[in-house]
C-alpha positions as a Markdown table, in Angstrom:
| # | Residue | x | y | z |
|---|---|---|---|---|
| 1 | Unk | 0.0 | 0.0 | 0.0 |
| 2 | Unk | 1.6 | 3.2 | -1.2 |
| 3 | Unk | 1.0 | 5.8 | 2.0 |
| 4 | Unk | 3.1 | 8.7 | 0.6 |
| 5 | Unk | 1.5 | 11.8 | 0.8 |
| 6 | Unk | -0.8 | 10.3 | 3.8 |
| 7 | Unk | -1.0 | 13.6 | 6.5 |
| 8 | Unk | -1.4 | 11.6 | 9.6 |
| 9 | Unk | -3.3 | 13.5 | 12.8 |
| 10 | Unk | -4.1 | 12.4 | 16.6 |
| 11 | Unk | -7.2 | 13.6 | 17.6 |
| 12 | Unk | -7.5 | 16.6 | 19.9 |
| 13 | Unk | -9.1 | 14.3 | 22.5 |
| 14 | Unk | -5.5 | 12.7 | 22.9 |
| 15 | Unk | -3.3 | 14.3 | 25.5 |
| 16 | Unk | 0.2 | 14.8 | 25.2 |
| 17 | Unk | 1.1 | 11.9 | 27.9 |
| 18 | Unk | 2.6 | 9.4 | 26.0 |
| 19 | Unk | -1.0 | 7.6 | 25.9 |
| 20 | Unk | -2.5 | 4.9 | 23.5 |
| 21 | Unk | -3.4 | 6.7 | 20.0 |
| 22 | Unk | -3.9 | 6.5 | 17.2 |
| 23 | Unk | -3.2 | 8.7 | 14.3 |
| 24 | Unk | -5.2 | 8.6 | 11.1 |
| 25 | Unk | -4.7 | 10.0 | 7.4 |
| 26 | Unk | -8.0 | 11.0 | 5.5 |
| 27 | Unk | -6.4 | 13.4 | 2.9 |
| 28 | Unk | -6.2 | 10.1 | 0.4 |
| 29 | Unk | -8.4 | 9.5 | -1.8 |
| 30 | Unk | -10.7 | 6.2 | -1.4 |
| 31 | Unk | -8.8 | 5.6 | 1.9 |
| 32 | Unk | -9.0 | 6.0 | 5.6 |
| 33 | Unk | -5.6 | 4.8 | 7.3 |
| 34 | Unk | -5.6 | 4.1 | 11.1 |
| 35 | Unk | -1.9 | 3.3 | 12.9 |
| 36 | Unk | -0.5 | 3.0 | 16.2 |
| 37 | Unk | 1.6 | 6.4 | 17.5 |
| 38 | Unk | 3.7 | 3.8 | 20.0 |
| 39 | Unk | 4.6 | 1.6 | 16.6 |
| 40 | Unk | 3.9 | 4.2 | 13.6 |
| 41 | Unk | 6.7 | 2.0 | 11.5 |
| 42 | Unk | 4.6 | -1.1 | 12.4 |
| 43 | Unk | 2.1 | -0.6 | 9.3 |
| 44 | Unk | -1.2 | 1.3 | 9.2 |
| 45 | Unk | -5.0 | -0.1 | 8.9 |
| 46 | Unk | -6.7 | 0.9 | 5.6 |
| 47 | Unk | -10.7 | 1.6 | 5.6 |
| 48 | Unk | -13.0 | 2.7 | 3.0 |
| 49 | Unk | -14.2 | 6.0 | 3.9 |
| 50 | Unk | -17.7 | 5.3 | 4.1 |
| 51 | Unk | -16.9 | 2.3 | 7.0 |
| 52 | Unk | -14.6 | 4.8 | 8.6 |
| 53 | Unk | -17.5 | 7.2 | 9.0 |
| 54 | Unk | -19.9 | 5.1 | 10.2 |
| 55 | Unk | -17.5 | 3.7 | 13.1 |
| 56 | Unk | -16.6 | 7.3 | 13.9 |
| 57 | Unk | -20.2 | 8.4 | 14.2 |
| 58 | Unk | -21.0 | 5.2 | 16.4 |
| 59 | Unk | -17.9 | 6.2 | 18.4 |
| 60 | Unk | -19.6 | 9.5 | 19.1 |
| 61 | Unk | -22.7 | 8.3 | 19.7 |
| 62 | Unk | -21.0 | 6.0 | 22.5 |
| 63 | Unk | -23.2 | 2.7 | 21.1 |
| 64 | Unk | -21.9 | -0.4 | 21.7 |
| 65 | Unk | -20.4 | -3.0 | 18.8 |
| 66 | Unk | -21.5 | -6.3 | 17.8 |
């Protein structure tokens, strides 16, 4: 999977304490990618956007997962 270009952010939720995050790039097109900030070498999740959405939304909504 070619991630050049891929302008990874950390949600402003996430504190600056060396926590678990995770950093997403959205600026692709036809992509979401998800990775670890601990491991960012250790290879990134890839989503449509449309799937990214909806967990975002649920996320937000604080609904449980099947």
């Amino acid at each position: 999977m070619d991630m050049t270009g891929a302008q990874w952010r950390k949600s402003s939720k996430s504190g600056n304490n060396g926590g678990n995050c995770v950093e997403v790039a959205d600026n692709l097109p036809g992509i979401v990618l998800v990775r670890d900030t601990k491991d960012r070498d250790g290879g990134a999740l890839a989503f449509e956007p449309a799937a990214w959405h909806s967990f975002v939304e649920l996320a937000k909504a604080g609904s449980p997962t099947a």
